[in-house]
C-alpha positions in Angstrom: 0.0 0.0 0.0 1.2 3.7 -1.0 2.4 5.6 2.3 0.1 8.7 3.2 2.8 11.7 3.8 3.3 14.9 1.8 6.1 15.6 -1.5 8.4 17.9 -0.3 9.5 19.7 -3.6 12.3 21.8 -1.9 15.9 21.8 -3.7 16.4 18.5 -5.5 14.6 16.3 -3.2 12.2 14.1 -5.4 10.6 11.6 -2.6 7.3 11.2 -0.6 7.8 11.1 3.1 5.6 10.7 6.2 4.8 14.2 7.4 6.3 15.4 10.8 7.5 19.4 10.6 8.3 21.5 8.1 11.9 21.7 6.8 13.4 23.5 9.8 17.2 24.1 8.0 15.0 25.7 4.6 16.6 29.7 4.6 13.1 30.8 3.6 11.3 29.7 6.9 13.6 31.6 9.7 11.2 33.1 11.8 7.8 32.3 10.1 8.9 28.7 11.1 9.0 29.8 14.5 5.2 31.7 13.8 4.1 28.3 12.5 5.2 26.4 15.9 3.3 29.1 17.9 0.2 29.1 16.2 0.0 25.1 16.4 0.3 25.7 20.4 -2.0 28.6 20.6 -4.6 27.9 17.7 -7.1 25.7 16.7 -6.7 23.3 14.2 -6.9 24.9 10.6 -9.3 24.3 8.4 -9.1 23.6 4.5 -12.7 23.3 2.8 -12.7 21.9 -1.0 -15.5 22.1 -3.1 -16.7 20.6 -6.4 -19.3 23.1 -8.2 -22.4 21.1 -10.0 -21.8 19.8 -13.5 -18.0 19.0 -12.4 -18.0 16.1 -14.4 -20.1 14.6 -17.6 -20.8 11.2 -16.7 -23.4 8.1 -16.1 -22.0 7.4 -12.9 -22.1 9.8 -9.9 -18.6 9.2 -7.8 -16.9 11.4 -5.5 -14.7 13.9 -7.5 -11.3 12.4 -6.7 -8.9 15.7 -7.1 -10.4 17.0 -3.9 -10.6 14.0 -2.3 -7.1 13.4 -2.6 -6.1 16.9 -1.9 -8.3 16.4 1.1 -6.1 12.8 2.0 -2.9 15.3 1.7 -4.5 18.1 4.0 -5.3 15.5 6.5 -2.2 13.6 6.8 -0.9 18.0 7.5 -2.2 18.1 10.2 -5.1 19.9 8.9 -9.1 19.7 9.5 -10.8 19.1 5.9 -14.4 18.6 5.1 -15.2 18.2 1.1 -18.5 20.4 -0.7 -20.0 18.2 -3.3 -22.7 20.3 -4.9 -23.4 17.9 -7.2 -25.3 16.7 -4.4 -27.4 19.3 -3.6 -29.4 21.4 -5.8 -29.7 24.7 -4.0 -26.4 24.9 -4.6 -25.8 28.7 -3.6 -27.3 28.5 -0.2 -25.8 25.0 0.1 -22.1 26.8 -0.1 -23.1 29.8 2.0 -24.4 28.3 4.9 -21.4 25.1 4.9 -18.8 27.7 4.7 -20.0 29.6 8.0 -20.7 26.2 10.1 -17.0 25.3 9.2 -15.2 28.4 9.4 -12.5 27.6 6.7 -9.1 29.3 6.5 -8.5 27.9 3.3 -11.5 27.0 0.5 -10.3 25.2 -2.7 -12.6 24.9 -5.4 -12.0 22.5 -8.5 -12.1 24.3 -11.9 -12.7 22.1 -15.2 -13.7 24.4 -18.3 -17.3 23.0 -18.5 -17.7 24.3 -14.4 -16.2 27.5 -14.5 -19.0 30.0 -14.6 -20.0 27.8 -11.0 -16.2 28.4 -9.7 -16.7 32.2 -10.0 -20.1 32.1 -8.3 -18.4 30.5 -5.6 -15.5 32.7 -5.1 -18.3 35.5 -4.5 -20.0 33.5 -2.3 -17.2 32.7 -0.1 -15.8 36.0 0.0 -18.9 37.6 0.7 -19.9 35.2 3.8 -16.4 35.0 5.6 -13.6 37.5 6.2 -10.0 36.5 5.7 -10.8 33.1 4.0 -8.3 32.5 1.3 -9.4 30.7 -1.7 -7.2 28.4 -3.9 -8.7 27.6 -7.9 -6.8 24.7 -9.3 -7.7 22.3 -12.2 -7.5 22.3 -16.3 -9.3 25.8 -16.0 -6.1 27.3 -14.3 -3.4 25.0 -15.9 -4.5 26.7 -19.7 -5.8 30.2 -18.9 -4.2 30.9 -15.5 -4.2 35.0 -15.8 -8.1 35.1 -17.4 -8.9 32.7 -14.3 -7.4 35.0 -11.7 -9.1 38.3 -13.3 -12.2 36.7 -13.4 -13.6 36.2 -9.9 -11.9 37.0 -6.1 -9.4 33.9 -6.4 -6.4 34.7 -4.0 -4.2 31.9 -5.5 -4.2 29.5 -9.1 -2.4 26.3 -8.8 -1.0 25.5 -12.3 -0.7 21.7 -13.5 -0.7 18.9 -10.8 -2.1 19.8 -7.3 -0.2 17.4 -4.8 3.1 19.3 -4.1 2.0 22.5 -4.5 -1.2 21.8 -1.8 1.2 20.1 0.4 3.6 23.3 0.2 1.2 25.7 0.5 -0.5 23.9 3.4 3.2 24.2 5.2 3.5 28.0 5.2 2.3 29.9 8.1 -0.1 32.3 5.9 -0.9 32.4 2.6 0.8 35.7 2.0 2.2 36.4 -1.8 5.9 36.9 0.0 5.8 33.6 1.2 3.4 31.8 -1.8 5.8 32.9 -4.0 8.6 30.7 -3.2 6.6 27.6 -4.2 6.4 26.8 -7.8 3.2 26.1 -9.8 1.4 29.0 -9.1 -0.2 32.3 -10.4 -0.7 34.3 -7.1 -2.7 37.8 -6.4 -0.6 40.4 -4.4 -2.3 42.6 -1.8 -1.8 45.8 -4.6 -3.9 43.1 -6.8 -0.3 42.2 -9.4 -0.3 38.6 -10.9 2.9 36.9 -9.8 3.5 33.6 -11.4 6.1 31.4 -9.5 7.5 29.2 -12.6 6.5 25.8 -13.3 6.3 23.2 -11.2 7.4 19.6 -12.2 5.3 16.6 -12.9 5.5 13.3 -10.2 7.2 11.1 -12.3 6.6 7.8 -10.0 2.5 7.8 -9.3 2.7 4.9 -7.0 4.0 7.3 -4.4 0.7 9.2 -4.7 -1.6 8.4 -1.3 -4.7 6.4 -1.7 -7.3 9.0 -1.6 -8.9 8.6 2.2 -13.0 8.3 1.1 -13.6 8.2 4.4 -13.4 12.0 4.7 -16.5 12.3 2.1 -19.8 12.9 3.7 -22.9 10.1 2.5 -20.7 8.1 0.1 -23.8 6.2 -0.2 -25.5 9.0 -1.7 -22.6 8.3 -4.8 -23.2 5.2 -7.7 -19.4 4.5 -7.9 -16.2 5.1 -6.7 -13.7 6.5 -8.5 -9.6 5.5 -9.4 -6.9 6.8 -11.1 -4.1 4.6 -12.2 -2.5 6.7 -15.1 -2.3 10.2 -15.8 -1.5 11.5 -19.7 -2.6 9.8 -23.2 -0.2 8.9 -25.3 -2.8 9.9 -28.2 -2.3 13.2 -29.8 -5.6 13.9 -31.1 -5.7 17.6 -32.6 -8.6 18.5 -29.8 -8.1 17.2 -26.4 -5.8 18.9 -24.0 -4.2 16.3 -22.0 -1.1 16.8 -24.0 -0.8 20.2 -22.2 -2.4 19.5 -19.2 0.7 16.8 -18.5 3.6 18.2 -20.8 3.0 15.2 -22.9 4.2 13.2 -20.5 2.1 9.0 -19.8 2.5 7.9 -16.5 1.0 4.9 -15.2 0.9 3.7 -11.8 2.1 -0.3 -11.2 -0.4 -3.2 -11.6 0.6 -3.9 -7.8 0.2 -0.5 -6.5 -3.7 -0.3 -8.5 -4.6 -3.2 -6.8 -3.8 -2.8 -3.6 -5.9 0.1 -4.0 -8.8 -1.4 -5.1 -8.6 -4.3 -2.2 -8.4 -1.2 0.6 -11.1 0.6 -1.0 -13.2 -3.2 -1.2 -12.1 -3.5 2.6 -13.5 0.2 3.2 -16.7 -0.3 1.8 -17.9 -4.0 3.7 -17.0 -2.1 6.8 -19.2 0.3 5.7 -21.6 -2.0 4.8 -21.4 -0.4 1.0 -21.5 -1.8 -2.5 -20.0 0.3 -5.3 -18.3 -0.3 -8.2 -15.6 1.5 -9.4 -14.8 3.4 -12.3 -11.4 4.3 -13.3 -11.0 8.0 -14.2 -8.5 7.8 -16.6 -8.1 9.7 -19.6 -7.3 5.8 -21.3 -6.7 2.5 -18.8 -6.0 0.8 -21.9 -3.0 2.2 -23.5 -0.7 -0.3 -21.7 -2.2 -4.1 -22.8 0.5 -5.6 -20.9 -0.6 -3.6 -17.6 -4.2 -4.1 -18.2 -3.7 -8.1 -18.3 -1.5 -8.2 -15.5 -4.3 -6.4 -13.5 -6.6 -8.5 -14.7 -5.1 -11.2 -13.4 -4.3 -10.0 -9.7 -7.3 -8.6 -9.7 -8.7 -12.1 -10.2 -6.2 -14.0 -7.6 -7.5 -11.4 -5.2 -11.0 -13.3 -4.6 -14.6 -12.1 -5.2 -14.2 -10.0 -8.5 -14.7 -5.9 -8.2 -17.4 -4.8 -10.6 -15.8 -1.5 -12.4 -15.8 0.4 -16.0 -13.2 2.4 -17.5 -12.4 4.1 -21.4 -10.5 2.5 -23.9 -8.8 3.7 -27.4 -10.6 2.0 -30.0 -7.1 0.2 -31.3 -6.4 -1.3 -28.4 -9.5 -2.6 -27.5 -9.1 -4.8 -31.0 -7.0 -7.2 -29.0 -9.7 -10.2 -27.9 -7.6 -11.6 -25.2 -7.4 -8.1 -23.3 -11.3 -7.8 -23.7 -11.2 -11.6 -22.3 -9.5 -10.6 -19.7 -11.4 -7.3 -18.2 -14.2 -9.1 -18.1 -13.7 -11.9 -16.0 -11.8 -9.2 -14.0 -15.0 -7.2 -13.2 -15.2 -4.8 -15.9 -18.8 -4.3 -16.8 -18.8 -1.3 -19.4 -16.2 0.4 -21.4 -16.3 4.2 -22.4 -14.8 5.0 -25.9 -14.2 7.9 -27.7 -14.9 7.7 -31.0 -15.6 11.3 -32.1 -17.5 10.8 -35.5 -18.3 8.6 -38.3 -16.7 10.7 -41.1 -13.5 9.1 -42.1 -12.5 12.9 -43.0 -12.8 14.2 -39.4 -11.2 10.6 -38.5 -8.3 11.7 -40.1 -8.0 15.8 -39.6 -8.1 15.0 -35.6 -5.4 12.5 -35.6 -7.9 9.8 -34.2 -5.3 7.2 -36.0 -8.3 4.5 -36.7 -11.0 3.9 -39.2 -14.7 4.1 -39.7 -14.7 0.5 -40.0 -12.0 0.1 -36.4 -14.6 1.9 -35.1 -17.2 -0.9 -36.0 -15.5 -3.9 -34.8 -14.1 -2.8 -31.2 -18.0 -1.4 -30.4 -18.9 -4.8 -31.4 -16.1 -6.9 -29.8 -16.9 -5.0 -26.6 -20.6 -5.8 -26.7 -20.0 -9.8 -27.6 -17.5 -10.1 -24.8 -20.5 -8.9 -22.3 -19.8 -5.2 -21.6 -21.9 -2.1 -22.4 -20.7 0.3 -24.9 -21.0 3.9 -24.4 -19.2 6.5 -26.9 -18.2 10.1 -26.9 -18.8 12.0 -30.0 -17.6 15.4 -30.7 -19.1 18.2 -33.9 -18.6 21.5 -34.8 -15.4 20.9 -36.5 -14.2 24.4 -38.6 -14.4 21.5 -41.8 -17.1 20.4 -41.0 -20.4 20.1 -43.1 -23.7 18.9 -42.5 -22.9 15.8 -44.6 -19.8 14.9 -42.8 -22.3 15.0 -39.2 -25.0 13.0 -40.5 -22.2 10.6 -41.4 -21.9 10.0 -37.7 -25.7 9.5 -37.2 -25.9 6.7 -39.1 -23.2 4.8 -37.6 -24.8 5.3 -34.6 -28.1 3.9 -36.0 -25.8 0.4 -36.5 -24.3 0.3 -33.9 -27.1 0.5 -31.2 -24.3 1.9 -28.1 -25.5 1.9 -24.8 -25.3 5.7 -24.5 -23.2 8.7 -25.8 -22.1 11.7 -24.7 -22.1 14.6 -27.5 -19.9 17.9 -27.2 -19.1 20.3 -29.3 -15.5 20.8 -30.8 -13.7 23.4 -28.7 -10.4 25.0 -29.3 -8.8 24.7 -25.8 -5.4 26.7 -25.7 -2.4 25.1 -26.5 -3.9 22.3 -28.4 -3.9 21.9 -32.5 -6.9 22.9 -32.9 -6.6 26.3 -30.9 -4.5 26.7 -34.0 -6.1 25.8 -36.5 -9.8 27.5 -35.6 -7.1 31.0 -34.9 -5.4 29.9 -38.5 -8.9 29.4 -40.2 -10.0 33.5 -39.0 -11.9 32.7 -35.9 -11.5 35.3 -33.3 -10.5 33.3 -29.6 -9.7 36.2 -27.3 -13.4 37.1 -27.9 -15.0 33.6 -26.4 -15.7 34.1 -22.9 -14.2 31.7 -20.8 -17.4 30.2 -19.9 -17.9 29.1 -23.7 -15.1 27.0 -23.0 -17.2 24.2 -21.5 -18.0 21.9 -24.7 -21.7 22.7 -24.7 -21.9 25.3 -27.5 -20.5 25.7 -30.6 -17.8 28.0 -30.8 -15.9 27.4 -33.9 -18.3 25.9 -36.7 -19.5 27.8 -40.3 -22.5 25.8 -39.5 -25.7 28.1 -37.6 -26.1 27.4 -34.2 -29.5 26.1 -34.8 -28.4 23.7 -37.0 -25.6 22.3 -34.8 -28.2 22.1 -31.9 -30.8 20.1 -34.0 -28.0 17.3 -35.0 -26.7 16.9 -31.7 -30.5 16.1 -30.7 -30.3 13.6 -33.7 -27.4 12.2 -32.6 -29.2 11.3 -29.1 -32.3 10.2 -30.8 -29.8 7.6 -33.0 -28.6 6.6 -29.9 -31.6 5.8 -27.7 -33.6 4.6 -30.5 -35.2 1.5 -29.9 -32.9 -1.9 -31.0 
């Protein structure tokens, strides 16, 4: 099992230890060292709050979000008092935050920013602002990691983590205050100054091992019976380089993968967990792609299935890996009951202009291999291409007539700084800076020579194709 402790990132120092003190030797403590040690004598506890806004995710299954769970894990294992905000949970979500916030009294409130929640991350700076004094808040996610300085102007965030979250939190949660002299010592971040300046502290580096990661603690989330799954991560990255997607930026490129060992342990202490609990959940595995790695996903497979009782769970696949039988064999009798695959469209031209390296017809066999071996099929399917026609759309409606899927999730094409197609839609004459950052959330069109209207009307076609009667 992964040890819970805290990355110190200071110097060269590259390892995860158990956490006792800060760094008492570090030149850049000195007295505020000494503060830290008083107010731990003299203080309560401090608080950290972290909050997922409604909408944080696009998905079937309702798990807890596992960024602040595992930031919460790392808060915890400070020293510090955590409680985690799911508003997916509630639907007043405004009075919801407003009334948590003053029960708790946080110091610290970090709130999880994708691009399809980010008008919801604003509302909630506001809120929190407005109902506490003194309360820092913390933004951090794929919001901050590609438009940091738009984030920071937008709404009363005091601090933006940029790219991964686990050293920087466990820095930051070190430091006496969160004042910019001292913030600004710790890389990874874009940090407001009392005279209101953006200082950005230089990048921070990637874990390179992710078995040293901590299981995320679930026990720290509130009514996990109130969730349909429970989530894991046991790679980070793609090693696709599809002209859309931004988890080429989001990770510098890099595809890490955690051990087959180090997943499974997991999964048997979160299987332990939940029969104490008296709990049944399946899992689903968060990443981007669990099946990149054939080798990996056998030999998980197959502790999985010396382990005992099989774990029910789901996960996404690339459609050329999931051509290999044997590998499909294998995730079943391991539990997996559905696989999420992201096909994008049935127009062998879009196919080819975003770099999904398969075929109309690769497309056709894995959606049917999948559904022989005894899993459910669901696909993600993305429109609004700047080539895009009409024809090329209803292309993808038809295949979806065959191939009677399980369910689909539709968004529209979106040029997300940094990727290929940010350059292409700016190449092509579309004007970017003038998209508010809201329109960033894959649910309108944004760079298509097709009418809104029309866009709207396939997409709807595009559900009907899929929930049509088979």
């Amino acid at each position: 099992m992964a040890t819970i402790g805290y990355f110190i990132d200071w110097g060269d120092r590259n390892e995860w230890v158990t956490p006792t003190r800060a760094e008492p030797n570090d030149p850049r403590w000195g007295r505020e060292e000494e503060r830290m040690e008083d107010n731990r004598r003299t203080s309560r506890t401090r608080r950290m709050m972290f909050v997922s806004p409604a909408g944080f995710e696009c998905s079937s299954t309702r798990h807890p979000h596992l960024g602040p769970v595992l930031l919460a894990t790392i808060a915890s294992e400070l020293g510090w008092e955590t409680k985690i905000v799911d508003l997916d949970l509630f639907k007043q979500q405004a009075g919801r935050i407003t009334s948590q916030v003053q029960e708790f009294q946080p110091d610290i409130i970090g709130v999880s920013a994708l691009l399809t929640n980010f008008a919801q991350c604003c509302m909630i700076a506001d809120l929190v602002k407005a109902s506490i004094s003194g309360v820092k808040v913390i933004v951090g996610g794929p919001a901050t990691t590609f438009l940091p300085r738009r984030v920071l102007q937008a709404a009363p965030f005091d601090i933006c983590v940029i790219g991964e979250g686990e050293r920087t939190l466990a820095s930051l949660l070190q430091l006496p205050e969160l004042e910019a002299e001292l913030v600004s010592a710790i890389p990874g971040l874009l940090v407001r100054d009392r005279q209101g300046h953006h200082i950005h502290t230089g990048a921070s580096e990637l874990i390179q091992n992710l078995d040293v990661v901590p299981f995320p603690n679930y026990r720290l989330v509130d009514n996990l019976a109130a969730y349909t799954s429970i989530g894991i991560m046991t790679s980070r990255g793609c090693p696709s380089n599809c002209t859309f997607c931004s988890v080429q930026r989001l990770y510098s490129g890099l595809y890490r993968q955690r051990s087959a060992g180090n997943v499974v342990d997991e999964i048997r202490s979160i299987t332990r967990m939940l029969a104490v609990l008296n709990l049944t959940l399946p899992l689903t595995i968060v990443d981007d792609t669990f099946t990149a790695d054939r080798s990996r996903v056998m030999e998980i497979c197959s502790d999985l299935l010396r382990a005992g009782p099989s774990t029910q769970w789901d996960c996404a696949g690339r459609v050329l890996d999931l051509k290999s039988h044997e590998m499909l064999e294998a995730m079943k009798r391991a539990g997996c009951q559905g696989i999420f695959v992201g096909i994008e469209s049935g127009s062998a031209v879009t196919l080819e202009k975003i770099r999904k390296n398969c075929t109309v017809e690769d497309i056709r066999e894995v959606v049917n291999s999948v559904k022989s071996h005894g899993m459910k099929v669901s696909v993600g399917v993305m429109i609004g291409f700047p080539w895009e026609t009409e024809t090329h759309i209803r292309k993808t409606i038809r295949l979806l007539e065959e191939l009677a899927v399980d369910g689909a999730s539709v968004t529209f094409a979106t040029p997300i700084p940094g990727t290929d197609l940010h350059q292409l839609a700016e190449d092509s004459g579309f004007d970017l800076q003038s998209i508010p950052l809201e329109a960033f959330d894959f649910s309108r069109p944004t760079i298509s020579p097709l009418p809104e209207s029309k866009l709207y009307r396939l997409r709807e076609e595009i559900f009907e194709a899929v929930h049509q009667p088979h």
